[in-house]
C-alpha positions, 0 to 999 in steps of 0.5 A: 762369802768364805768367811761366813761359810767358815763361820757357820760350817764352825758354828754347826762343827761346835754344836754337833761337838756339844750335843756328842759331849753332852750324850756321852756325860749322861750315859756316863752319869747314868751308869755310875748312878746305876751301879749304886743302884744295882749294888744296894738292890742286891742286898735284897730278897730277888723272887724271880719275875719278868721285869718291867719295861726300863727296869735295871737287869744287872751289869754286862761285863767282858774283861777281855776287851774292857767292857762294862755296862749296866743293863737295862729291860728294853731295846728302844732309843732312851734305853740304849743311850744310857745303857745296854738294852735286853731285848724284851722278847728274849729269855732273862739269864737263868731260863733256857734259850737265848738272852739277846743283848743290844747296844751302840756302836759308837758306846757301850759295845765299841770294843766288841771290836776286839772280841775273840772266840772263848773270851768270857762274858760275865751277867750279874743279876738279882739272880745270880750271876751268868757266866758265857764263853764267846763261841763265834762272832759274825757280820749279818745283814739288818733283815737277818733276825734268825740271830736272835732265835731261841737256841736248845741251850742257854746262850747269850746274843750281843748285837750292835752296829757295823762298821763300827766306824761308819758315818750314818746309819750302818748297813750291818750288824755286828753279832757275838754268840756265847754259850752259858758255862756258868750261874745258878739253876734256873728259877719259874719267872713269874709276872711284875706287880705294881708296888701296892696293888694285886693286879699283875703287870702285863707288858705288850708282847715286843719284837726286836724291829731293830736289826732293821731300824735306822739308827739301829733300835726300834721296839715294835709291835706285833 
């Protein structure tokens, strides 16, 4: 009865190892794939439009701490398991108010661990590119959504799980706050059409659910 249950808790340990293994090649795949992407998008004309749903918004980057990530329009599951989500119902870089980030713990934003106050973060986009300087940074509670209301001034919100080391779902939120210090004028956005038609693409109203969701991402409806 010890052998076998030696053989099946190995058995469960090699498998969970292999999904992790297999979770992080994707998102690492994805990412380098997304950078060619981003890089050949940028030698194009970008008029100024809401993206769509799951659409690459440009590339998160904080020297300081060793981040770099693409991003991408949405804040649900498949989304933040390749990239760092915009959280739909916030403003894009380059309007006023406050761009809300997401992203996993156990990822992309680990090293949101070591962010300290001034540090700068940098949002390149078809736009231009945004530059912020990390104001605060604080711990709340999954109920506590008012991190992510509109501010007077243009700012920027990452969120990700805490403790950042926890097994399961965490019972935090982790927040960095950083105001604009940088990036070109603000520009009208105007609404997505599909390639080939005249009909404008209407995206559903979205909320950010997540601070709240098990696993810590979830896009609801109102």
């Amino acid at each position: 009865m010890k052998r076998i249950l030696e053989g099946t808790f190995l058995l469960t340990g090699l498998i969970l190892l292999d999904c992790y293994i297999w979770i992080q090649a994707c998102a690492v795949l994805y990412q380098a794939h997304a950078v060619h992407e981003f890089r050949k998008e940028l030698k194009k004309p970008a008029p100024p439009r809401r993206p769509l749903r799951d659409e690459l918004l440009g590339m998160l980057e904080i020297p300081s701490v060793g981040i770099r990530a693409m991003v991408r329009e949405g804040a649900g599951e498949a989304t933040l398991a390749e990239a760092v989500g915009h959280v739909p119902s916030s403003p894009l870089p380059g309007s006023p108010g406050n761009v809300a980030l997401a992203g996993h713990r156990d990822t992309f934003f680990r090293p949101l661990r070591h962010i300290r106050v001034n540090d700068r973060i940098t949002f390149a986009t078809l736009r231009g590119t945004y530059e912020y300087a990390v104001e605060s940074t604080r711990i709340v509670r999954p109920s506590d959504v008012s991190v992510l209301d509109a501010t007077a001034q243009p700012a920027l919100t990452l969120v990700t799980c805490y403790p950042f080391y926890y097994v399961g779902d965490a019972p935090k939120r982790f927040i960095v706050r950083a105001r604009q210090i940088g990036g070109p004028a603000p520009a009208p956005v105007t609404a997505a059409r599909n390639v080939g038609t005249s009909s404008a693409v209407k995206s559903p109203p979205e909320r950010y659910g997540a601070l709240e969701a098990p696993g810590f991402v979830a896009v609801s409806q109102p």
